[in-house]
N, C-alpha and C positions, 0 to 999 in steps of 0.2 A: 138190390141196393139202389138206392135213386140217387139220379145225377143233383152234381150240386150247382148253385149259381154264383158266378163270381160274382165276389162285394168289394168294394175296394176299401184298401187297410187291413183286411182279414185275415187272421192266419192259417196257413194252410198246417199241417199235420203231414205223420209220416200216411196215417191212413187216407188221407185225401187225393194224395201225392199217388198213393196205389192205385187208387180209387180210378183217377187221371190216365195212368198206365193201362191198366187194366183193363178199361169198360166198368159196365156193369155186373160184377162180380169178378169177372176175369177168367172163371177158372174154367176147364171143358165140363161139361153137361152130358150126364147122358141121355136118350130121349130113345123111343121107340116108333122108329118107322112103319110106316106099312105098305105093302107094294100094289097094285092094282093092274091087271091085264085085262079087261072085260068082266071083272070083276075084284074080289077079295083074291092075293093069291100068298097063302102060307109060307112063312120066311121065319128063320133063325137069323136071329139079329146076330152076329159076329162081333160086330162093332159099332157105338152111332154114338156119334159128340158134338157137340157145337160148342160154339163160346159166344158171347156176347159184346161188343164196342159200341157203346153207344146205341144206333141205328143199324149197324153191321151185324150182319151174320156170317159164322162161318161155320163150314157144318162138313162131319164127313161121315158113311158108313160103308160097313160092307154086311151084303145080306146072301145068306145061305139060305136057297131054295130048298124048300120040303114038298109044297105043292105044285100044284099046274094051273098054270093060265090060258086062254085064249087067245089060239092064233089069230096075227091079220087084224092085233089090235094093239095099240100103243101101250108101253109101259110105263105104270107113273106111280112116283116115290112121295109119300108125305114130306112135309116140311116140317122142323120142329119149330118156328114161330112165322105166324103169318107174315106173307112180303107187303111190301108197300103197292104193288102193281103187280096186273098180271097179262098175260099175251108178251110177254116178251123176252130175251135172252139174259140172261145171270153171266157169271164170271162163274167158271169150273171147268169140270170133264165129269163123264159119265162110263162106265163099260159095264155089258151084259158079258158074260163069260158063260158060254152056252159047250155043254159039257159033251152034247152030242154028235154037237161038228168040231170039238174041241178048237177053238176058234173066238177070238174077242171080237165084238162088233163097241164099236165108240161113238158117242154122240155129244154134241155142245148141250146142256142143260137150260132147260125153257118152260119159263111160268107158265106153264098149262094156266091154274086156279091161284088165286095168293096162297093156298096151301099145295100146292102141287108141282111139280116138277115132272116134265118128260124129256124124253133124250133124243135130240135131233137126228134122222138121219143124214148121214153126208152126201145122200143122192142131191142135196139141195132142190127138193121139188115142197112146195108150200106144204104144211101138214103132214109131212112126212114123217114117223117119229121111229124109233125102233120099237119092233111087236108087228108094228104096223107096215113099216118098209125097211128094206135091205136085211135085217133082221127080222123075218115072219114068224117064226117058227111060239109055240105056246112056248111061258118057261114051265119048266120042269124040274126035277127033283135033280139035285146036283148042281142046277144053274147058281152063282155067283151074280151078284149084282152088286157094282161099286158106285158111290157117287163124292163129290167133292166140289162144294160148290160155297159161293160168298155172294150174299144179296141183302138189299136195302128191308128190312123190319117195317110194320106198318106202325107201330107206335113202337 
């Protein structure tokens, strides 16, 4: 649904008035993620929704591990509509739920690509993402990966 432009004198509608509320279309989406470790890494989507405001995104999923990825290398989640920028921090939380140290590792979520998303580690050392620090380890089958995150649309 495309945004409307105020006119003055116009009348607004109960549908415009939603319209206004809502974003554009309003309602959650579902979208299919895809996860990357060094490469493609197999995932059961659980759950993936976004909604749309405007220029805002807000998006969340949870993804159940079926394959393996490569250790010693960062993990990074599609985005389901490109960002406006990238190299930089979003508003969210992220966690790997790694089944073999039964153990959550958390990270701030950060525009890898305007399509991408990786998860900061908290060692605070530049480049540091989880896959790749504090969290080494390949995911693996059983792994859980959550994400939740809100960022600026490129159109």
């Amino acid at each position: 649904m495309a945004q409307k432009t105020f006119v003055a004198l116009d009348v607004l509608t109960a549908s415009d008035v939603n319209t206004y509320l809502m974003g554009e279309g309003g309602a959650w989406t579902s979208w299919t993620p895809t996860v990357q470790q060094g490469g493609a890494v197999t995932v059961t989507v659980t759950r993936a929704r976004y909604a749309r405001y405007g220029r805002t995104i807000l998006a969340t999923c949870k993804l159940a591990v079926t394959g393996t990825g490569t250790a010693s290398q960062a993990v990074g989640i599609s985005l389901p509509v490109a960002a406006a920028t990238s190299a930089e921090y979003i508003s969210g939380n992220g966690t790997i739920f790694d089944t073999s140290a039964s153990g959550d590792f958390f990270g701030p979520p950060y525009l890898n690509t305007t399509s991408q998303v990786v998860l900061k580690s908290p060692t605070n050392v530049a480049g540091a993402f989880l896959g790749a620090s504090t969290f080494t380890a390949a995911l693996a089958s059983g792994d859980v990966v959550f994400l939740a995150v809100a960022y600026e649309a490129a159109t």
